[in-house]
C-alpha positions as CSV (number, residue, x, y, z in Angstrom):
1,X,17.3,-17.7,-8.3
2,X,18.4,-19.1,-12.1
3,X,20.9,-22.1,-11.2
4,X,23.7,-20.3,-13.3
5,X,23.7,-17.5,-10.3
6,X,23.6,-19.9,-7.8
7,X,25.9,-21.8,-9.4
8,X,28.6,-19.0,-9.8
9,X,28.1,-18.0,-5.8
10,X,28.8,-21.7,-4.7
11,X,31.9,-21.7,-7.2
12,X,33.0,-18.5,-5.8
13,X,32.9,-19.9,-2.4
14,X,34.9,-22.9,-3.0
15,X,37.6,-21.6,-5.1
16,X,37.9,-18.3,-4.6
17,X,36.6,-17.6,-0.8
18,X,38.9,-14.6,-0.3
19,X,36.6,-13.0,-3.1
20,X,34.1,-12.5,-0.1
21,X,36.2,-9.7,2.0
22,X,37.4,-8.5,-1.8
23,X,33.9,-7.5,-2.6
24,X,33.1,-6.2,1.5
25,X,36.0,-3.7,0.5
26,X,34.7,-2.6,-2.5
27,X,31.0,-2.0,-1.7
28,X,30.2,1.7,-1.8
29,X,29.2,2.8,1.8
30,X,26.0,4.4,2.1
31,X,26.2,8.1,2.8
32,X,23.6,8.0,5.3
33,X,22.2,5.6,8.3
34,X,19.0,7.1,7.1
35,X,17.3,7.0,3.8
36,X,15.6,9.8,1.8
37,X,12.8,10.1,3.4
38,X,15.0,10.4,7.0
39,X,13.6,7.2,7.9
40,X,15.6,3.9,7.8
41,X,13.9,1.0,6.2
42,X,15.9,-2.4,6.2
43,X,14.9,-6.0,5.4
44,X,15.7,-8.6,8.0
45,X,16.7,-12.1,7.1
46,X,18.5,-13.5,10.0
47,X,15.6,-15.9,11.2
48,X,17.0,-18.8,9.4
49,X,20.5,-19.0,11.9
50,X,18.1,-19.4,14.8
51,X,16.1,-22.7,13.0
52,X,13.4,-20.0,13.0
53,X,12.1,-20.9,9.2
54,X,8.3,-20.4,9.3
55,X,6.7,-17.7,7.2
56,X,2.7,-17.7,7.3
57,X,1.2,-21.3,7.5
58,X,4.6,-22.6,6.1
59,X,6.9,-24.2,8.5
60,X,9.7,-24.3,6.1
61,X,9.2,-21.0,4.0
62,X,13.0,-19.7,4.5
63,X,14.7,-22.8,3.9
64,X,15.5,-22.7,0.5
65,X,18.4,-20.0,-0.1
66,X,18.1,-19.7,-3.3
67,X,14.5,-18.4,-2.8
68,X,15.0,-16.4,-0.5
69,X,18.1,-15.0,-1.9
70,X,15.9,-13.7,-4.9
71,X,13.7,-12.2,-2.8
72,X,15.8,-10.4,-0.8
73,X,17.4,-8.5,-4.1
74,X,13.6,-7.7,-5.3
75,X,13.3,-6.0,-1.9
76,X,16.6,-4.4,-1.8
77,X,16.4,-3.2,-5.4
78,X,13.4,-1.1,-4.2
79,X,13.5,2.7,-4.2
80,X,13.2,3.5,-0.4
81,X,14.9,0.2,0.8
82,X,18.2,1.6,2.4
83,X,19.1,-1.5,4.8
84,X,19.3,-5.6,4.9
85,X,19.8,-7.6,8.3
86,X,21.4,-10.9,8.3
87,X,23.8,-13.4,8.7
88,X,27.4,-13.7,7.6
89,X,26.2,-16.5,5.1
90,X,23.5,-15.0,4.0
91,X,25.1,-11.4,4.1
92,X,28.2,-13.0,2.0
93,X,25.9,-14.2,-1.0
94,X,24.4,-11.2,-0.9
95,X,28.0,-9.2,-1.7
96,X,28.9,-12.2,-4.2
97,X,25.8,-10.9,-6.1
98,X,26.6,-7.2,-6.1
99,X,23.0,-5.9,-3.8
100,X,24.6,-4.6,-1.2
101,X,26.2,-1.4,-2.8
102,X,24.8,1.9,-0.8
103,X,22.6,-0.5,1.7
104,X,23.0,-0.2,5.7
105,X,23.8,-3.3,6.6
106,X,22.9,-4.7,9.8
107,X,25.1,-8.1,11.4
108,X,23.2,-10.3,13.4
109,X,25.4,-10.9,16.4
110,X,24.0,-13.5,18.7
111,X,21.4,-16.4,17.7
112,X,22.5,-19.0,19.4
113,X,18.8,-18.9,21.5
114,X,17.4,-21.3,18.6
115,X,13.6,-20.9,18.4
116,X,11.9,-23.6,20.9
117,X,14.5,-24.9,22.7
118,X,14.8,-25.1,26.6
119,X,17.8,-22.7,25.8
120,X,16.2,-20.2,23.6
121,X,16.8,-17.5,26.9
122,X,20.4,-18.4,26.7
123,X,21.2,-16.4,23.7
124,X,24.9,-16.8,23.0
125,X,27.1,-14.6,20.4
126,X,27.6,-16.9,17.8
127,X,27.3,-14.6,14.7
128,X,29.2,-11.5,14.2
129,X,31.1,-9.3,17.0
130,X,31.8,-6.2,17.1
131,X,35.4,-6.5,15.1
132,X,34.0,-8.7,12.5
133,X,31.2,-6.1,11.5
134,X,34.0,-3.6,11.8
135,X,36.3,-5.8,9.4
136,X,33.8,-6.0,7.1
137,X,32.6,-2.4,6.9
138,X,29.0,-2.7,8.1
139,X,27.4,-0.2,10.0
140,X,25.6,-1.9,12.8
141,X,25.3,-4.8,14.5
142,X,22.1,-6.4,16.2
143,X,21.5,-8.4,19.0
144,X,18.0,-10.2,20.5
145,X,17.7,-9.5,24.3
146,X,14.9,-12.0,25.9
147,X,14.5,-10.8,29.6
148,X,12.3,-14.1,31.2
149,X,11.6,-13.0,35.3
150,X,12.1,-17.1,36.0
151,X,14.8,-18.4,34.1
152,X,18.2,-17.5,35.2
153,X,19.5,-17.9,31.7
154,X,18.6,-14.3,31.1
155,X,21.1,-12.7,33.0
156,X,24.4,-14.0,31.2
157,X,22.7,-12.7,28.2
158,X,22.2,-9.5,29.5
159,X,25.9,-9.1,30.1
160,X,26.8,-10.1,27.2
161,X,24.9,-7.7,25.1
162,X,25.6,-5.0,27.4
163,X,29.3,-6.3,26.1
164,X,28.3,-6.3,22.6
165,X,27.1,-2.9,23.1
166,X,30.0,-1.5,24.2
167,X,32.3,-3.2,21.9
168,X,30.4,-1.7,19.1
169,X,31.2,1.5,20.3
170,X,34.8,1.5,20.6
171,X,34.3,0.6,17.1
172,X,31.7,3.8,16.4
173,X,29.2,1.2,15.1
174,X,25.8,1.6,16.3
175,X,23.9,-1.5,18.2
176,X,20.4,-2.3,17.8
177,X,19.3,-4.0,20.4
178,X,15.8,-6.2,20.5
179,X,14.5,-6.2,24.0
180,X,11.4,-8.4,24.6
181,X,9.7,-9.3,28.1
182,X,9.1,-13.1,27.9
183,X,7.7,-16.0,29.5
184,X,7.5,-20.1,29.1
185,X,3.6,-21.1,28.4
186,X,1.9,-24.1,30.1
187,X,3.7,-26.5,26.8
188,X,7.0,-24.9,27.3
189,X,7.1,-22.3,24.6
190,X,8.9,-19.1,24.7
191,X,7.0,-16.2,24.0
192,X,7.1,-12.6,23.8
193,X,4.6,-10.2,26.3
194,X,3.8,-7.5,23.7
195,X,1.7,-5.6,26.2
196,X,2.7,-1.9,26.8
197,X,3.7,-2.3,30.8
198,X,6.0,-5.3,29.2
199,X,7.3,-3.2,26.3
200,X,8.0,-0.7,28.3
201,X,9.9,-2.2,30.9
202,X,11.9,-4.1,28.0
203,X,12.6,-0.4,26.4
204,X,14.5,0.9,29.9
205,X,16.3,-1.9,30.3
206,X,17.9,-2.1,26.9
207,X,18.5,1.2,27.1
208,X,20.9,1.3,30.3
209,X,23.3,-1.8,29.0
210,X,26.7,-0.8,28.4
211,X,29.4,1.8,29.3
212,X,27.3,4.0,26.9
213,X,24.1,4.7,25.4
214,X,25.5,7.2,21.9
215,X,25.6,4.2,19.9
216,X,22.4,2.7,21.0
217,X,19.6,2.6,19.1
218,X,16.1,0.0,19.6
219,X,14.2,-2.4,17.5
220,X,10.3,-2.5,19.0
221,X,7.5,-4.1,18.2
222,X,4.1,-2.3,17.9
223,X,2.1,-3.3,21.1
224,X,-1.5,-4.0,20.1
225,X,-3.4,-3.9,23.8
226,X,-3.6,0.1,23.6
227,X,-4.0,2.9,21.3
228,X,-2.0,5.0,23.0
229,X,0.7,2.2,23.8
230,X,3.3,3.3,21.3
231,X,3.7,6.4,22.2
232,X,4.3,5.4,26.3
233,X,6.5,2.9,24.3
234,X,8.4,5.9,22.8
235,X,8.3,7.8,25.4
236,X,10.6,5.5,28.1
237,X,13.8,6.7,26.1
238,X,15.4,9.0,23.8
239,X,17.1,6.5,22.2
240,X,16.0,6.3,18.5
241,X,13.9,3.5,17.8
242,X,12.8,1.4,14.6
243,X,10.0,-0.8,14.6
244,X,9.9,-4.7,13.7
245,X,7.7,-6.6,11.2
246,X,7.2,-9.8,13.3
247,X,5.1,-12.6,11.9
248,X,3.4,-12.5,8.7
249,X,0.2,-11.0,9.4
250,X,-3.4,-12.8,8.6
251,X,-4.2,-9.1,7.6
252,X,-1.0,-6.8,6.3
253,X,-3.5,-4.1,5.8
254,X,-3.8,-3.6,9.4
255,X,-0.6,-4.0,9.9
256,X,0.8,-1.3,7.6
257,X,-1.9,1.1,9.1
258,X,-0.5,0.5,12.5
259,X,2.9,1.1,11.5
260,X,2.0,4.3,10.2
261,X,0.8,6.2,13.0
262,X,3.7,4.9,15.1
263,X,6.0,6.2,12.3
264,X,5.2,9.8,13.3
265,X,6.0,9.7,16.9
266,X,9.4,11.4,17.2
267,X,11.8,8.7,18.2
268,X,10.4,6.6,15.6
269,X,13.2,6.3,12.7
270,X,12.0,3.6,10.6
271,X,11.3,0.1,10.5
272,X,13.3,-3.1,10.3
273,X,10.9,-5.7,8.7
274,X,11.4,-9.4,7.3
275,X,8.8,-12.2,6.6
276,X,6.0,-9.3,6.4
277,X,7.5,-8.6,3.2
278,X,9.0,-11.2,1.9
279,X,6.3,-13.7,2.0
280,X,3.4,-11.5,1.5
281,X,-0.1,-13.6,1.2
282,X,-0.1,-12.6,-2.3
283,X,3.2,-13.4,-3.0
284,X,4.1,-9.8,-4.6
285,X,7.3,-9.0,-2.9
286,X,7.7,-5.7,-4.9
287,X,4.2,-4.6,-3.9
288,X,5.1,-5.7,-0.4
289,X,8.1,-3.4,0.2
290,X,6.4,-0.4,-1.8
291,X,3.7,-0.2,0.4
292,X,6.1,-0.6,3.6
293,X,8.4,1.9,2.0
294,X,5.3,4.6,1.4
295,X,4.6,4.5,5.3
296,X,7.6,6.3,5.8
């Protein structure tokens, strides 16, 4: 990002900070959850609030803001890209530089589970809530739901985003919620079972949280251990679903093809993507999101 942007965001900040909920109130609301093509296709950027930083074989890829703040308006400036996920910091610079005008935009509610601790399970709310995405006038809010069978952790975090679910819907805001089956490994490591049985079982329990589901809507990942996995996936609920981007994959190729046969399977409304496309291999951000953006 040139220095005399940055610059102008950091003066903003210090002297004028009330400029922040000044430009949330002007930002032109998007006329639609879903984009053009009748998919929904938002970039996510939240990872840094969780210590989560890596992109590819760099451990520190999403550490510089500045970097990442350029390439999160490349992305957003792309025709197709309806949606950004983040933040309040990052979601605030973002205003201060005028990209978020017609965008969906996501808040990232709890990520207080920071990546490889012996609390990750434990996922407290400490982004936005439900009033402080309606405050803003944001149209969702997003929460990460890890269900591990041996650590009682998970079940305080269950009741809190069946909370966060229904506090979004008093408010008519829709919740996407991340389900994931998980489980320590032998060095202690959370990870995430992407088979279809686990999937699944994620899907129907994220489904039933809250006092109701009309506001509910999923973020999956694409299971890789059957062909016909997705559309089992798909098929545990009627809730509408978008697809995440995950790691940055040794081969996106693939990983765009996969994407687009899950895109056709009925409940399947778009995808919610992050490091995938922001820190391509090749580092062509544009190219990136256009061939994302084409799937749908």
């Amino acid at each position: 990002m040139p220095a005399d942007q940055l610059r102008a965001v950091v003066e903003t900040r210090v002297h004028r900070p009330e400029a922040i909920a000044a430009a949330a109130a002007a930002r032109k609301r998007p006329d639609s959850l879903l984009g053009p093509s009748g998919k929904l296709m938002v970039i996510a950027a939240d990872h840094p609030a969780r210590g989560a930083l890596r992109a590819g074989r760099d451990a520190l890829a999403m550490a510089d803001r500045g970097e990442l703040l350029d390439r999160l308006v490349v992305a957003l400036s792309r025709p197709g890209v309806n949606g950004v996920l983040g933040t309040a910091d990052l979601l605030e610079d973002l205003l201060l530089l005028g990209a978020l005008d017609g965008k969906v935009v996501v808040g990232s509610m709890n990520r207080g589970g920071l990546a490889g601790t012996v609390f990750e399970v434990d996922d407290r709310f400490t982004g936005y809530d439900a009033a402080g995405i309606d405050a803003m006038g944001f149209e969702m809010g997003k929460m990460l739901l890890r269900i591990d069978p041996e650590d009682a952790a998970t079940a305080p975090t269950l009741e809190a985003c069946a909370a966060a679910v229904d506090d979004l819907a008093a408010h008519r805001k829709v919740a996407l919620v991340e389900p994931f089956i998980s489980h320590r490994d032998p060095d202690g490591r959370l990870r995430n079972d992407l088979s279809t049985e686990a999937v699944v079982r994620s899907v129907t329990v994220a489904a039933g949280l809250g006092n109701t589901s009309a506001y509910t809507w999923l973020k999956l990942p694409v299971v890789d251990d059957d062909p016909a996995g997705m559309e089992r996936v798909l098929a545990a609920s009627t809730l509408p679903a978008v697809l995440l981007g995950g790691e940055v994959p040794d081969d996106p190729d693939a990983a765009f093809r996969q994407w687009e046969k899950v895109l056709r399977l009925p409940t399947a409304l778009g995808l919610v993507v992050g490091r995938t496309l922001l820190y391509p291999p090749d580092g062509d951000v544009a190219a990136a999101v256009d061939t994302a953006v084409s799937l749908l």
